[in-house]
C-alpha positions in Angstrom: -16.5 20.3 -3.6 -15.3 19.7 -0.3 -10.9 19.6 0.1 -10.1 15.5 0.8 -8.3 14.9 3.6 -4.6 15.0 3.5 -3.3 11.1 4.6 0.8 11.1 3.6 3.3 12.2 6.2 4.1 15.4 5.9 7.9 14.8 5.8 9.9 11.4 5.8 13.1 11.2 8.6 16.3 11.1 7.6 18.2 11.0 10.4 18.3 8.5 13.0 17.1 10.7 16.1 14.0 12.2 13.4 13.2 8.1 12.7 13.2 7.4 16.3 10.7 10.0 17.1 8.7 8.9 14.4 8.7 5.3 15.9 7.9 6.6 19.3 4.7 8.7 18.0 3.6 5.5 16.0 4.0 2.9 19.0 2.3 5.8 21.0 -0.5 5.7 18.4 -1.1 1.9 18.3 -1.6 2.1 22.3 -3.9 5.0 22.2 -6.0 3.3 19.4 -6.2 -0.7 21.4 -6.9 1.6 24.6 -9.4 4.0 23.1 -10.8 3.2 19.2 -10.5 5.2 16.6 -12.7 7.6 17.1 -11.8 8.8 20.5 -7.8 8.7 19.3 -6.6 12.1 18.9 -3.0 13.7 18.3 -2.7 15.5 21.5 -3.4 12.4 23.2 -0.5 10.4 20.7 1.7 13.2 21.6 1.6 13.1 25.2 1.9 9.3 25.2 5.1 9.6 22.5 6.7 12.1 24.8 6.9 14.7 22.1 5.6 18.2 21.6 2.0 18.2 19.5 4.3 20.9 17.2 6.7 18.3 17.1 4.0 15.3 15.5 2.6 17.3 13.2 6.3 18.1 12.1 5.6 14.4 10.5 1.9 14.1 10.3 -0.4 16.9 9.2 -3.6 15.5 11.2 -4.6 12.1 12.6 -5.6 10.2 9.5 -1.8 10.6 8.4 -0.9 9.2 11.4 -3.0 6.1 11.2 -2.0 5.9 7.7 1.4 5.6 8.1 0.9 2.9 11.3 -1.5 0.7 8.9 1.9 1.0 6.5 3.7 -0.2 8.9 1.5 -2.8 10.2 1.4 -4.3 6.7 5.5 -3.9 6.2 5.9 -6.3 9.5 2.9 -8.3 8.1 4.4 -8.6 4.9 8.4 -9.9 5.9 6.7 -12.2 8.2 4.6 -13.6 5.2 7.6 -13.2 2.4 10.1 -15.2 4.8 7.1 -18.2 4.9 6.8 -18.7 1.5 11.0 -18.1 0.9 10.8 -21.3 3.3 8.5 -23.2 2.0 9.6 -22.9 -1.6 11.3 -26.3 -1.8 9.4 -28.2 0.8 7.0 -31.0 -0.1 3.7 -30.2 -0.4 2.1 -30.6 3.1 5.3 -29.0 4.4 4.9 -26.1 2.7 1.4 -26.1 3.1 1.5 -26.5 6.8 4.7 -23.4 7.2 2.5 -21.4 5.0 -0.3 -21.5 7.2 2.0 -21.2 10.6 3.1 -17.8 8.6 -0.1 -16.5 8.5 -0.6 -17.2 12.2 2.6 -15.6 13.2 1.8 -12.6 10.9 -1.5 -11.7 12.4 0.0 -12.2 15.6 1.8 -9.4 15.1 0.8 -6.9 17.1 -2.6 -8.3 17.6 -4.8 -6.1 19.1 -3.6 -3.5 16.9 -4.5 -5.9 13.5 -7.9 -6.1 15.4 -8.8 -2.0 15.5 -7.0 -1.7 11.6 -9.6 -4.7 10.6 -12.8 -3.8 12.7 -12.7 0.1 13.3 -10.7 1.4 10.4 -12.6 -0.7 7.0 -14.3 1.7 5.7 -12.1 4.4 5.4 -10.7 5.7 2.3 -6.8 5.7 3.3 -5.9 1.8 3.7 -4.7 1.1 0.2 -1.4 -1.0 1.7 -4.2 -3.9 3.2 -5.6 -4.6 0.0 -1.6 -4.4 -1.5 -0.8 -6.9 1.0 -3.9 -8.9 0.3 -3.0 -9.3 -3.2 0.1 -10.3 -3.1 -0.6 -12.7 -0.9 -2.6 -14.2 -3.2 -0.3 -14.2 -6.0 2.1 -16.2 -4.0 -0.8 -18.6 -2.8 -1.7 -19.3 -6.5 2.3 -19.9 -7.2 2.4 -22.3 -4.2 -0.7 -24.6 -5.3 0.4 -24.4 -9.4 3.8 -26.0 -8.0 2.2 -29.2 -7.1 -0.5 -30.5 -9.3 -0.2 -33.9 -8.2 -1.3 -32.8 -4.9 -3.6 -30.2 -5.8 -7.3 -31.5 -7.1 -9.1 -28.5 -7.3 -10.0 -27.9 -10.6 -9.8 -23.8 -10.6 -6.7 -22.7 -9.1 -8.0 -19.2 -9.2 -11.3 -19.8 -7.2 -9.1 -22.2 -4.7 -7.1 -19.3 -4.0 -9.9 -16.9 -3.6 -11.7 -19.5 -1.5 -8.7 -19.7 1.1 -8.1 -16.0 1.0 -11.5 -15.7 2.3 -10.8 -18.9 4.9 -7.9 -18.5 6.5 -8.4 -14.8 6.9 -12.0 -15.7 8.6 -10.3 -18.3 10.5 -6.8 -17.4 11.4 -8.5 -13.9 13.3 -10.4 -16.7 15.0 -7.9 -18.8 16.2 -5.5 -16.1 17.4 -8.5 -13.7 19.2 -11.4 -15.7 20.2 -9.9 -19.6 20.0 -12.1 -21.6 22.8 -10.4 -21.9 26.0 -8.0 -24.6 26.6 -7.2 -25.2 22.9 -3.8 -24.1 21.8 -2.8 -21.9 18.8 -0.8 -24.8 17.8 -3.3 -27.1 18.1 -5.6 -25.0 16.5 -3.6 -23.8 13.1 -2.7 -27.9 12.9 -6.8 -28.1 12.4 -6.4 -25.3 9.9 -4.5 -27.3 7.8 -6.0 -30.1 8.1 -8.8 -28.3 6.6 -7.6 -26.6 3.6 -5.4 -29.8 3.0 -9.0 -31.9 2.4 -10.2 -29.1 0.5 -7.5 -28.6 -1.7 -6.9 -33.0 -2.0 -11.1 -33.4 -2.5 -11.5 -34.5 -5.8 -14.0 -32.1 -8.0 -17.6 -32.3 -7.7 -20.0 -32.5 -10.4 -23.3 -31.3 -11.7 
């Protein structure tokens, strides 16, 4: 049976010169990934960009997909506190208020280092070591479902549960739009304003039958 590759760090930093380096090899790894993909990324290659000795990365990171790991972490902390201060904010707006930050949060988190988000999402899918997306993705969704369930006077949908797995699957398709491949000369304001626009009709539309 073939040995699974090994995808924690090898050691955590404690102090703050050891944390430093570790930054440096991980900003050093999201430039080597935009510039070059995933598959052409190596950790000599991080190393030399970082500044540090190869001995020295792997000090932290026993092989490459430990290294990616622990950026994708990382990318979905930043993610995350972007996310978790939008819904904070929102909690006692009114209802296209809060709709409306919500939205700009999700914006603003996937603009977040961008053209990283874009490699993690396109490049790096399939593989077996990005447990902290799906994480991220869920509690997004708990908090989604908690936003519409505080307004039901605003809220027509009939399933909360299928409203917030239908705008999961919206916004994600559509917010990656609208910050990467937007059409030229329309704003990323103007653009996320249409966004809520949007999921404000779907979520006001009163239920279909039949």
């Amino acid at each position: 049976m073939p040995m699974k590759t090994a995808v924690s760090p090898r050691k955590a930093p404690r102090q703050a010169r050891s944390q430093a380096t570790v930054e440096a090899i991980l900003d050093a790894a999201a430039r080597v990934l935009i510039e070059r993909g995933y598959a052409a990324a190596n950790t000599n290659l991080v190393a030399e960009r970082a500044g540090v000795s190869v001995g020295s990365l792997y000090q932290y990171f026993p092989n490459k997909d430990a290294l990616i790991t622990a950026l994708h972490d990382r990318h979905s902390r930043q993610m995350d506190e972007v996310m978790d201060r939008a819904f904070a904010a929102s909690e006692h707006l009114p209802f296209d208020a809060a709709l409306q930050h919500i939205i700009e949060g999700v914006v603003e988190a996937h603009r977040v280092e961008a053209g990283l988000h874009r490699v993690l999402e396109t490049q790096l899918a399939g593989l077996d070591m990005l447990s902290s997306h799906e994480e991220t993705e869920a509690r997004i969704a708990e908090q989604m479902g908690r936003l519409l369930e505080r307004y039901p006077d605003q809220v027509r949908v009939p399933n909360l549960r299928l409203a917030v797995y239908m705008l999961m699957h919206a916004l994600h398709a559509l917010v990656h739009a609208v910050v990467a491949t937007r059409p030229s000369g329309v704003s990323l304001k103007t653009a996320t304003h249409e966004i809520v626009r949007m999921t404000r009709l779907y979520l006001s539309s009163p239920p279909t039958t039949g």
